[in-house]
C-alpha positions as CSV (number, residue, x, y, z in Angstrom):
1,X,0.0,0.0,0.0
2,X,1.3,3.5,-0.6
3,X,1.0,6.6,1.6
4,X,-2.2,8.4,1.3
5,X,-2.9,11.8,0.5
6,X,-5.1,14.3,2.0
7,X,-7.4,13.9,-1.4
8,X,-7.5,10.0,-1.6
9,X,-5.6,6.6,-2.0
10,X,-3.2,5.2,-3.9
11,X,-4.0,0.9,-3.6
12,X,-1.5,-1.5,-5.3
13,X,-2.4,-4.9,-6.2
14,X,-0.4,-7.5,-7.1
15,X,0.2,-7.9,-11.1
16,X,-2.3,-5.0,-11.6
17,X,-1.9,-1.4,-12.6
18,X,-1.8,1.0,-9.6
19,X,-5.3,3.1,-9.4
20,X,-6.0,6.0,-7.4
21,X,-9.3,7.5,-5.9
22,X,-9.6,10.7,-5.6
23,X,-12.2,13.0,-4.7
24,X,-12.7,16.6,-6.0
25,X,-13.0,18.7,-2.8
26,X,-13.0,22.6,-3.3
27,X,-9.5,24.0,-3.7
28,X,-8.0,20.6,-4.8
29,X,-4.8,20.2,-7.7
30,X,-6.7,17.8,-10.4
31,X,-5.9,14.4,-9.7
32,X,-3.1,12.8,-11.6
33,X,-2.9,10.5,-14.7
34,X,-4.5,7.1,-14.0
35,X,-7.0,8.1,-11.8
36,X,-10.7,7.3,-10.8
37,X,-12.9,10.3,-9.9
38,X,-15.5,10.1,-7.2
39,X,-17.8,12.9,-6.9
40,X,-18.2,13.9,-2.8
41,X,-21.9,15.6,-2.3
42,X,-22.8,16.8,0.6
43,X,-26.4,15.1,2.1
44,X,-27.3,18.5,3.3
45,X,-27.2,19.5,-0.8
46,X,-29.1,16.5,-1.9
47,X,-33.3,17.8,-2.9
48,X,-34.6,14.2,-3.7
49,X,-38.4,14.8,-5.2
50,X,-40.9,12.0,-5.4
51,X,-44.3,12.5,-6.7
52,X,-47.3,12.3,-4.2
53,X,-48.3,9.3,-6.7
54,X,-44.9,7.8,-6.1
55,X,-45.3,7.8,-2.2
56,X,-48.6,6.3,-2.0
57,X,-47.7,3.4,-4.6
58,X,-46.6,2.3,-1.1
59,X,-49.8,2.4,0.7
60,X,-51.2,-1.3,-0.1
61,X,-50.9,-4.2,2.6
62,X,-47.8,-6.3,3.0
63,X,-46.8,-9.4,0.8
64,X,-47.9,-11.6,4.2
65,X,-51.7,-9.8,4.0
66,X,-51.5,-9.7,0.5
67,X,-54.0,-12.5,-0.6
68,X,-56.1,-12.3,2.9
69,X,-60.1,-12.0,3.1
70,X,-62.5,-12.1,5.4
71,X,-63.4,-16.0,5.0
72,X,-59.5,-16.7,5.6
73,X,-60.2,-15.1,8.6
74,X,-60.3,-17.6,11.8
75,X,-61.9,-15.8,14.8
76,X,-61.4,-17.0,18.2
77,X,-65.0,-19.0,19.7
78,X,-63.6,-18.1,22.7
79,X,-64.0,-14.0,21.7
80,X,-67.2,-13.2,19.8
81,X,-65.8,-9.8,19.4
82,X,-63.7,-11.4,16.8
83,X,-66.7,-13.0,15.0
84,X,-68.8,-9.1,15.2
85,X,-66.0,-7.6,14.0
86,X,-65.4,-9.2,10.7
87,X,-69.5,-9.0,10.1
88,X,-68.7,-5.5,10.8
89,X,-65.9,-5.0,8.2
90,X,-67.9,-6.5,5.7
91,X,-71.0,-4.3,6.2
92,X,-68.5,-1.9,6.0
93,X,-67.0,-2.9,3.0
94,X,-70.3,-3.2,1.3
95,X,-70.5,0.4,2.2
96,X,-67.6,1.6,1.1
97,X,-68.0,4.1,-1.9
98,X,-71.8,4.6,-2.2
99,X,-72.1,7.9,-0.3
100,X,-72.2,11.3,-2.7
101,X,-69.8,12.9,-0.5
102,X,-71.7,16.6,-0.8
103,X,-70.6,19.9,-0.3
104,X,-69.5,22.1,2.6
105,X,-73.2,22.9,3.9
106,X,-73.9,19.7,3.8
107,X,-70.4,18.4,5.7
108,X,-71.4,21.1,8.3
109,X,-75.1,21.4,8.7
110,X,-76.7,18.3,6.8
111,X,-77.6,14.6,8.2
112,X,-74.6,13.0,9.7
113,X,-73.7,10.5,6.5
114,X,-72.6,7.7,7.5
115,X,-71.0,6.3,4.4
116,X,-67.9,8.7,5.4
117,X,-67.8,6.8,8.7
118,X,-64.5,4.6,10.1
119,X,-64.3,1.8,12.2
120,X,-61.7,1.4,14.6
121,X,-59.8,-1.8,15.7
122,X,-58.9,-2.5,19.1
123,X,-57.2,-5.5,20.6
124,X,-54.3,-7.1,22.1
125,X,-51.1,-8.6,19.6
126,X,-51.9,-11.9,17.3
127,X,-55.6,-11.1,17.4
128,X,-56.1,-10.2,13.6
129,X,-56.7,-6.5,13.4
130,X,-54.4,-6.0,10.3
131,X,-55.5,-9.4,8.7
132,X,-58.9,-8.0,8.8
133,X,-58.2,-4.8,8.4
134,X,-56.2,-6.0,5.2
135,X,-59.4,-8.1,3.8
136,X,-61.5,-4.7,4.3
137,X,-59.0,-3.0,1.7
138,X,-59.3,-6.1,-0.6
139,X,-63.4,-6.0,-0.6
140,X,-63.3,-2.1,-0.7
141,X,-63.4,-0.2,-4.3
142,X,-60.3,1.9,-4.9
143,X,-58.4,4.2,-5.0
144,X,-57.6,3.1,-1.2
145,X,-54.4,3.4,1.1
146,X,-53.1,1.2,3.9
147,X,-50.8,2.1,6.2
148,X,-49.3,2.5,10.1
149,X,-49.8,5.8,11.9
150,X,-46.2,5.8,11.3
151,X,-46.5,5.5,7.7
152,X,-49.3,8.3,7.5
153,X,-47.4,10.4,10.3
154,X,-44.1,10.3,7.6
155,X,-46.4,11.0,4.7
156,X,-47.7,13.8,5.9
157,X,-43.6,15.3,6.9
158,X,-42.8,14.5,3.5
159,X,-45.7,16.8,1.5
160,X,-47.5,18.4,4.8
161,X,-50.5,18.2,6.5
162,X,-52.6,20.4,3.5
163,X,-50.9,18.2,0.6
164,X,-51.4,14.7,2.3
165,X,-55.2,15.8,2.9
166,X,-55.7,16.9,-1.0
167,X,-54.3,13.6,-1.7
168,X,-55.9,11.3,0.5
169,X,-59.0,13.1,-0.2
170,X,-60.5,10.9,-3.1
171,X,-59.4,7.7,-1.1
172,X,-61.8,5.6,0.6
173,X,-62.5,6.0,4.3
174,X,-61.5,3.3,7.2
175,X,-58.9,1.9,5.3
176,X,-56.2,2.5,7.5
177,X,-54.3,-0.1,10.4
């Protein structure tokens, strides 16, 4: 190995030409003959843009949910919660998409429409809230999104709170884990 220089490496191998890496820092001599360039960038300088369509490609259950439905569903006898909660989800599902959405009179003064309604999972781990909560997204019309809190919370840093409403706006309800 030769010595090193404050701009990069000079590596010697055995029966082999010797190659040097540089990299092109501000106020740097241009490297010698015989010698590989590596751009440095600075993360700070990087603006990577993904469209909103890009980021919510992601949305869609997991490969291990990814053929569920509510008859692969097995609910505990032992809970009849279980057994209420996937008749739920269907009736649900069945729902899903047949309201006419309205204005904003209607949003704030007009019958409560329950077609824009959620239904929220609770339960301890292994139960089979995302299993059914994944068969609800495969029953439900599209366009639909599934995701964490996490996933949503990240969405909405990435385009903001405004921009992630727009685009979840045309999305079905209660789709989320």
């Amino acid at each position: 190995m030769l010595p090193s220089s404050r701009c990069g490496a000079a590596v010697r191998r055995p029966g082999r030409v010797k190659v040097r890496i540089a990299g092109i820092l501000s106020g740097d001599q241009p490297p010698a003959e015989r010698t590989t360039l590596v751009q440095i960038e600075q993360l700070a300088a990087r603006t990577p843009a993904v469209s909103v369509d890009e980021l919510l490609k992601g949305f869609y259950p997991s490969p291990r949910f990814g053929e569920v439905s509510f008859s692969s569903y097995r609910p505990d006898p032992k809970q009849p919660s279980q057994a209420g909660a996937v008749r739920a989800l269907q009736g649900f599902a069945d729902g899903v998409g047949s309201g006419n959405g309205g204005g904003l009179f209607k949003k704030l003064f007009g019958k409560k429409d329950d077609s824009r309604a959620g239904i929220y999972l609770d339960g301890g781990f292994g139960v089979g809230k995302t299993h059914l909560l994944a068969s609800l997204w495969h029953a439900a019309p599209g366009p639909k999104a599934f995701g964490t809190f996490v996933e949503y919370t990240n969405l909405v840093g990435a385009l903001s709170f405004r921009k992630t409403v727009e685009a979840l706006s045309s999305y079905q309800p209660g789709l989320h884990r």
